[in-house]
C-alpha positions, 0 to 999 in steps of 0.5 A: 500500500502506497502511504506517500503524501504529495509533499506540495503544500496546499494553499487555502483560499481566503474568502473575500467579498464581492462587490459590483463596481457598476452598482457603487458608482451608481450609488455614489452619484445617487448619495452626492445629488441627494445631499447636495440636493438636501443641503440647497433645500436647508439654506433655501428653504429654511426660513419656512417658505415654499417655493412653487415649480410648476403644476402641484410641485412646490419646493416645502421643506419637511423633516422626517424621522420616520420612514419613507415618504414620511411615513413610521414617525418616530422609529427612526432608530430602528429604522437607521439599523435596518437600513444598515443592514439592507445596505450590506446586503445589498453590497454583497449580493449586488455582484452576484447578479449578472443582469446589468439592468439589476446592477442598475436598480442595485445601485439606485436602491444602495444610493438611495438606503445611504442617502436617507441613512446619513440623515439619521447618522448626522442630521440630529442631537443623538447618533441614530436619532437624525431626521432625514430631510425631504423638500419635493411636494406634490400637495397630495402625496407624502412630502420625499427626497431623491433619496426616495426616488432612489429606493423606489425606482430601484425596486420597480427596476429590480423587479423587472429585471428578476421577471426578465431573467426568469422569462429568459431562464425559462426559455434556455430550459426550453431549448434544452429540453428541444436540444434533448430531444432532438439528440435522442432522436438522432441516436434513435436513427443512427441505432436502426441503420446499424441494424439495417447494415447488420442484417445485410450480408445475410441476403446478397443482393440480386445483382451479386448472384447474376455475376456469380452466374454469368461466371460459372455458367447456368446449370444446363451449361455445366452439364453439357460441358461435362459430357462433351468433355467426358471421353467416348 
């Protein structure tokens, strides 16, 4: 029994997370329009005015320590927490999808979680306890931010791409599956010549046994043959 060892040392590999490039620089320009964005409306509208742009859209400054679209007042500590989180998450899984349209939404969602997470780290007496700034007002719809647009936009987007890959996933299976077939049937045609071919020394043709006859002559032939050669 051979007990030798290969004495090569075997390297371990390091675990080492994956991010999506694509998806970070989205949410980098997500983060900057959104606080700079944030800043202009703090000095511009700070003094309490409102500030009409066109149709119901009106520039009115609000604070919000809730959740999106000034919703879940007073959780923001929780909230802050769980934004946290899902950025993480995001980060991680971001490079694990392959669909550019998913990266895309990747990043907008990233962009728009670290937006309205800066406010709750910073914009506050206490860490966690920030409130998160929004100005754009349509006069019917909760008061939001470009952080907002961010995280809605991505997530419509995201479920888009999810359906897109699932239609293509299901029509690669399908051409698989016809692939299959089409081979099976293949070896289906390919095992009856063999057979064919097998059975066809058993039964020479007509035209070998015309030549072996043109050859040695019919039978009557060959007798006549004989008698004429047999001695009187």
């Amino acid at each position: 029994m051979d007990t030798t060892t290969d004495p090569t040392p075997t390297r371990r590999t390091r675990w080492r997370p994956r991010v999506a490039p694509w998806s970070l620089v989205i949410a980098a320009v997500v983060v900057t329009f959104d606080q700079i964005t944030k800043h202009w409306a703090l000095n511009a509208l700070g003094d309490g005015r409102e500030v009409h742009v066109v149709w119901t859209l009106q520039w009115n400054l609000s604070f919000n320590t809730g959740m999106a679209f000034s919703t879940g007042e007073g959780l923001g500590p929780v909230i802050a927490l769980l934004a946290m989180l899902i950025v993480i998450v995001l980060i991680v899984s971001s490079a694990h999808v392959e669909s550019k349209l998913a990266r895309f939404a990747a990043g907008l969602l990233i962009g728009g979680a670290l937006g309205n997470l800066l406010d709750r780290l910073f914009r506050g007496e206490g860490w966690l306890h920030g409130a998160v700034v929004d100005f754009i007002d349509f006069q019917w719809f909760p008061i939001f931010n470009i952080a907002d647009i961010g995280v809605t936009v991505g997530a419509a987007l995201f479920a888009t791409a999810s359906l897109l890959e699932g239609r293509r996933l299901d029509r690669a299976a399908a051409a698989a599956d016809a692939a299959a077939a089409s081979a099976l049937d293949d070896a289906d045609d390919a095992d009856d010549a063999d057979d064919a071919d097998d059975a066809a020394p058993d039964a020479p043709d007509d035209a070998d046994r015309d030549a072996e006859v043109a050859v040695a002559g019919s039978p009557t032939e060959v007798v006549a043959d004989r008698e004429r050669d047999e001695p009187r």
